[in-house]
C-alpha positions as CSV (number, residue, x, y, z in Angstrom):
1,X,0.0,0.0,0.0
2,X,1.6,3.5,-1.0
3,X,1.3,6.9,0.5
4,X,-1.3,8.2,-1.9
5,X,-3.4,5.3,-0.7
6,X,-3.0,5.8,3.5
7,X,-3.2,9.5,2.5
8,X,-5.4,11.4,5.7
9,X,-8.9,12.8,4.5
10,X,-11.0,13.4,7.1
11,X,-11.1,13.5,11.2
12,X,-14.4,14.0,13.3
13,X,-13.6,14.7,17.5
14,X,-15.6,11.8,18.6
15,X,-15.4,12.1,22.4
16,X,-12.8,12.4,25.1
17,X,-9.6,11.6,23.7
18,X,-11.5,9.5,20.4
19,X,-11.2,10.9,16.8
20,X,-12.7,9.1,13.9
21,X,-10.5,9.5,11.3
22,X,-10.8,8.0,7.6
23,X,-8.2,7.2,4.7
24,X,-8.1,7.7,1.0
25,X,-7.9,3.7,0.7
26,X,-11.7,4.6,2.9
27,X,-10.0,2.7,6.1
28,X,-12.0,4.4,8.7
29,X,-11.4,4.0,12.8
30,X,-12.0,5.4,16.0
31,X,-8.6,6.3,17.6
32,X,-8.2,6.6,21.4
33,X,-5.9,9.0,21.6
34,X,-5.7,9.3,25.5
35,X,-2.3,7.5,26.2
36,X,-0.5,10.2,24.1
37,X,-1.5,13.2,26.4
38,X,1.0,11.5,28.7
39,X,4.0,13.0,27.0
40,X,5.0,16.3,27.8
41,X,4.4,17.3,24.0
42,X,0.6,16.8,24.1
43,X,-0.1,17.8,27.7
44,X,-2.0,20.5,26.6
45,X,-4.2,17.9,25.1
46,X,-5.5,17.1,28.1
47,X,-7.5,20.2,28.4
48,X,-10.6,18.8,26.3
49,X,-12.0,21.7,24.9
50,X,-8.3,22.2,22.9
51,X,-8.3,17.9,22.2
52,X,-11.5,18.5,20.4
53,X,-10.1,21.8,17.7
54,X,-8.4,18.5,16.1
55,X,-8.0,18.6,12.3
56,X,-6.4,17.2,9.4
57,X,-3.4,20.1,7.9
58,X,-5.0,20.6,4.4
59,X,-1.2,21.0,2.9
60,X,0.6,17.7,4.7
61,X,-2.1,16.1,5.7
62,X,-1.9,14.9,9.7
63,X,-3.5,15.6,12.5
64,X,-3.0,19.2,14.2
65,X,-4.0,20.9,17.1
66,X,-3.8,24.9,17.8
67,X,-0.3,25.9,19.1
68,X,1.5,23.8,16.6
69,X,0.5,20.3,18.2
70,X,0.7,17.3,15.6
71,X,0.6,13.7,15.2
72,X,3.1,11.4,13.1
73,X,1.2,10.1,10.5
74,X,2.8,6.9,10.8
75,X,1.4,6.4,14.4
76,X,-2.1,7.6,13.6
77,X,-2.5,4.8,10.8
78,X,-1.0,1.8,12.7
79,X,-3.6,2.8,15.4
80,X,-6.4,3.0,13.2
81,X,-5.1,-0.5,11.7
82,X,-5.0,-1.9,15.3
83,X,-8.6,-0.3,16.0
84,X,-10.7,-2.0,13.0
85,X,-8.6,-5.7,13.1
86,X,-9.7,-5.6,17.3
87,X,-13.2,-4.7,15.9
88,X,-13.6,-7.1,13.5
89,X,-12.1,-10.0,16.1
């Protein structure tokens, strides 16, 4: 599978620390984000009205947050692998 194919689209704030995110390929997941905001990088995170300004960076497409928070893309969509093989098991 190539880039163009895991390429970001589209994030909805679910709840808490959960954001539904879905993939040009149209892989779509709910992500629990909520063991990230343990890092020192995403404290602010935890503050749930900034968690839930996520969206996807038209131009690089990943995840950002206000104050220049962002998420690898690589970690995102090894999550949201890991979150649809658990719900289809």
């Amino acid at each position: 599978m190539g880039w163009a194919e895991t390429q970001l689209q589209d994030v909805l704030y679910v709840d808490g620390y959960r954001v539904r995110v879905r993939y040009r390929n149209a892989l779509e997941a709910v992500v629990d984000l909520s063991d990230l905001l343990e890092h020192p990088f995403y404290a602010s995170l935890k503050d749930p009205s900034l968690f839930s300004k996520v969206k996807v960076d038209e131009e690089v497409r990943v995840l950002v947050w206000p104050d220049d928070i962002d998420l690898a893309p690589e970690i995102l969509f090894e999550r949201a692998l890991k979150a649809v093989a658990s719900r289809q098991s």
